[in-house]
N, C-alpha and C positions, 0 to 999 in steps of 0.2 A: 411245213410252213403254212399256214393259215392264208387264207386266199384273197381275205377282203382287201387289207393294201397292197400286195403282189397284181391284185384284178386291175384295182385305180389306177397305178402306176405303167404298167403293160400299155393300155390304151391308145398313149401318145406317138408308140413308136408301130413300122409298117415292120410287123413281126411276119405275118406270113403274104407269102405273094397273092397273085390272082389267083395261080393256080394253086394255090391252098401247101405248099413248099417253104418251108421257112428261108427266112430272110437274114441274112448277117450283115453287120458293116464289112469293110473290105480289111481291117486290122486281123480280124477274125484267119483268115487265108493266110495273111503275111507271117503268122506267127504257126500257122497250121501243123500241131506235133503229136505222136501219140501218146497216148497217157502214162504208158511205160516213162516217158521223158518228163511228164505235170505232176502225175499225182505226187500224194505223198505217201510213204512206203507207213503201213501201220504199226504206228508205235505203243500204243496202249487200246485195251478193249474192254468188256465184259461179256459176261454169258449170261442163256435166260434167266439163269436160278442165280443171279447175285443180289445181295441187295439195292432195293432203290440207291441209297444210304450210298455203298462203296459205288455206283456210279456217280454219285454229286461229289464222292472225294476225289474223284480219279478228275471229273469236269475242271474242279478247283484247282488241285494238285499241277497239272498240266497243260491249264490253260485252253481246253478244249469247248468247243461249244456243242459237238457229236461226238459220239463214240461209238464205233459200232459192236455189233454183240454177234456172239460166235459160239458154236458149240463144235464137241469133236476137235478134229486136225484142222482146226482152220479153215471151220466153214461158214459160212454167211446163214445168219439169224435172220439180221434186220438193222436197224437202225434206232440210238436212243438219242434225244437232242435235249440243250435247255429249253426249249420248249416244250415238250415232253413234261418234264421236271415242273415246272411252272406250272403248266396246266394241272398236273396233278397234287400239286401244293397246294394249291387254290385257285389256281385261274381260270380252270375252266373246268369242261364234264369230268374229266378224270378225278377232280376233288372228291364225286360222290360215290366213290372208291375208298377214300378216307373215313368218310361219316359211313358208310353203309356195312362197309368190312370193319374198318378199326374202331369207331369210336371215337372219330378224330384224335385220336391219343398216339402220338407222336412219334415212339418209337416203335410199335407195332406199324406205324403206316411205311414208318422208311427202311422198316425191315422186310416190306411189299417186294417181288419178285420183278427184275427188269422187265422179264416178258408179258407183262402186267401193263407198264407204261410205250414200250417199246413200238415202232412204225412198225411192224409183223410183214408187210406186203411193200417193203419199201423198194421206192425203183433204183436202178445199180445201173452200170455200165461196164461192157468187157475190156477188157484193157490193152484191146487192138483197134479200139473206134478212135477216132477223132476229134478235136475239139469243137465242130459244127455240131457232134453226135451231144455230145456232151451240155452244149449249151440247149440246145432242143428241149434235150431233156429234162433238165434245170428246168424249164420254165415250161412247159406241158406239166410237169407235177409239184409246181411252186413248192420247190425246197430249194435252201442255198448248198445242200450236199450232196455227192453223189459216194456210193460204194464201190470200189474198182473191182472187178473180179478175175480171174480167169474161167479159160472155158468150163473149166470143173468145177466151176463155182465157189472155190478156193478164193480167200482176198487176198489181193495184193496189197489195198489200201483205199487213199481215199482224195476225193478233188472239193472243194469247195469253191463258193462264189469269191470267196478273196483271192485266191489263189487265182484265180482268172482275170480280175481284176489288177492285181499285182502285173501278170503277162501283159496285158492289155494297155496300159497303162499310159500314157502318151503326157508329154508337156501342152502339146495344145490340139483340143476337139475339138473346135470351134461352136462347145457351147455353149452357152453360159449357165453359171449355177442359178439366175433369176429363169430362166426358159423352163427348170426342169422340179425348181422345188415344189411339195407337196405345204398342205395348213399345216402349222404345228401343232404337234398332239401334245396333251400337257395333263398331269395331274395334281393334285395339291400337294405340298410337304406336310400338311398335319393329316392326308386322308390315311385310314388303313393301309401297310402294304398288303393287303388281300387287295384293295381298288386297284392299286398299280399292276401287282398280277394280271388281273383282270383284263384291263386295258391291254396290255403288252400282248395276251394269247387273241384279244378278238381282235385287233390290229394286223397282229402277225409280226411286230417290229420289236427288234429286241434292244431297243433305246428310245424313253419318249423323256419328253422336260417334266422341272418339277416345277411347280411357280410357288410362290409362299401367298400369303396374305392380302398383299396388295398388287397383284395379277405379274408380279416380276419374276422370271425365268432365272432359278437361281443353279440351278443342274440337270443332273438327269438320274432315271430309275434306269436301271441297265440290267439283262439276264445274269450276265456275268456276275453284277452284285450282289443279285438274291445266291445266285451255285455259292457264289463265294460266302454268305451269311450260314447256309446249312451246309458246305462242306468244310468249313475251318470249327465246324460246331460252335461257331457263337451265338447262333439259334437258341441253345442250349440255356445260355443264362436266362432268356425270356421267358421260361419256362418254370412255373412252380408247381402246376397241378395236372403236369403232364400231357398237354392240350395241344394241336398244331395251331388252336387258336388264338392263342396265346401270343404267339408269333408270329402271325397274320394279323394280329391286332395293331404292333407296333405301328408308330407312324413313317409314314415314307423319309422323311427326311432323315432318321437313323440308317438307312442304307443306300442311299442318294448320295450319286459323284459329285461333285465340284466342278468338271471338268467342259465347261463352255466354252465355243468356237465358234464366230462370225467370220463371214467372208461376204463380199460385198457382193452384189445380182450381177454385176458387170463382168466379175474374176470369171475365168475358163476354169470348165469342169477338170482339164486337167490337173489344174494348180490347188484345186479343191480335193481333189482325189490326193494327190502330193502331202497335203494337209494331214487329213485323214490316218497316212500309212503313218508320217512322220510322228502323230501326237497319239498314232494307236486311238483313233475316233470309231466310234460306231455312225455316228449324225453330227451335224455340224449345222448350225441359223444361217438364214439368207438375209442381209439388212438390206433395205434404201437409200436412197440418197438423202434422208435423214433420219438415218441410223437407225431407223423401226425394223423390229424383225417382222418380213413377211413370209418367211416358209421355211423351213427343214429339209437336209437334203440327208438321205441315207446309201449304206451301201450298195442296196439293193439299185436306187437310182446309179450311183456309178456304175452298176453291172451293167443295167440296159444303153447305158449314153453307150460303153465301150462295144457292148457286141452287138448291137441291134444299130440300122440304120433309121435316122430321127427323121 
């Protein structure tokens, strides 16, 4: 995950004590299990030598946003995300992977080796720790994923920040979604989806609004969209002269949801979170008491309301 909004966000809450010991709300204990009991057992993966290419079908295919990568009997590589993917499509330095090795030329780049894009030194957790161990960690190395291991470095599987969040999960926090929302990030429906890329990798968020013309908030660019554009290869018809540019050029609104949610600054984060699982939200607008939206609330925000005390 990308640090800049993980850093902003963080801030608000008393993450570590005086004595320099992390800090959890008290949900965190009440729910306290091992991972053998959270994670989830792995169901799909790839290896170093696959293609970019069959990691974004598998992404697509299964609804995944990581996947981790394994060589041998089931041993732990590393970690590939849609961000990862993104970054290396065009959002960020990995692009110049593209232009430098391929040519930008499109199917030489996504026939690029996982181990190419992949987190190589990503942190994991043993699957006798904790879920304080667990959240620690998450957020000492701002990812929303962790890899399960055994002692032999074998995976069992894998935890994410939803997944915690789901456990977590409460009718009422006593916070409100106005306390905790961030500015809304937003780009245009006619900009390049290479801009939205963009945006998304130096953010870190993997859902920001789109607005059109007249500064109105008509959906959102989501990672899932773009996996989903190059792994159903509908990419493909964007393409005449063989170019990843080609399809970076398009404008955002060709791969832009529909899918807008307001909740009023007053509603509890819980019922916002409730929202969320219910309509499968990545973000959701914070309005006023005259209906203007002033902030965005994402899942990352529900991580820390639930396991950090505010």
């Amino acid at each position: 995950m990308g640090s800049n909004y993980f850093r902003s966000r963080i801030e608000g809450y008393r993450w570590l004590r005086s004595d320099g010991k992390p800090s959890f709300s008290t949900r965190v204990y009440r729910v306290e299990k091992e991972l053998e009991r959270l994670a989830k057992k792995i169901l799909v993966s790839v290896s170093q030598t696959s293609p970019v290419l069959d990691a974004i079908e598998k992404m697509y295919t299964f609804q995944e946003e990581q996947l981790l990568v394994l060589h041998g009997e089931n041993n732990f590589s590393g970690l590939v995300t849609s961000e990862n993917v993104i970054d290396y499509l065009g959002g960020g330095e990995l692009y110049n992977i593209v232009m430098d090795r391929h040519g930008g030329e499109i199917h030489s780049a996504l026939n690029e080796q996982v181990k190419t894009i992949m987190i190589k030194e990503s942190p994991f957790v043993y699957i006798n720790e904790k879920l304080p161990d667990v959240i620690s960690s998450m957020i000492k190395n701002k990812t929303r994923a962790l890899p399960v291991l055994y002692k032999d470095n074998t995976v069992y599987g894998i935890i994410t920040q939803r997944d915690i969040v789901m456990l977590l999960a409460e009718k009422r926090t006593g916070v409100k979604a106005g306390e905790i929302c961030s500015p809304i990030i937003s780009v245009n429906s006619l900009d390049p989806l290479i801009v939205g890329m963009k945006m998304l990798v130096q953010t870190s968020l993997d859902s920001i609004y789109v607005k059109n013309e007249m500064d109105q908030i008509i959906g959102t660019l989501d990672s899932s969209g773009i996996v989903q554009l190059f792994g159903s290869h509908e990419a493909f018809k964007f393409v005449k002269k063989g170019y990843l540019t080609e399809v970076n050029s398009i404008p955002i609104k060709d791969v832009m949801q529909f899918n807008i949610e307001r909740v009023y600054k007053q509603v509890d984060m819980g019922d916002v979170i409730s929202k969320m699982f219910n309509k499968k939200l990545k973000t959701v607008l914070v309005t006023d008491e005259n209906d203007e939206d002033i902030g965005m609330i994402t899942f990352d925000d529900a991580f820390f309301v639930l396991a950090l005390p505010i």
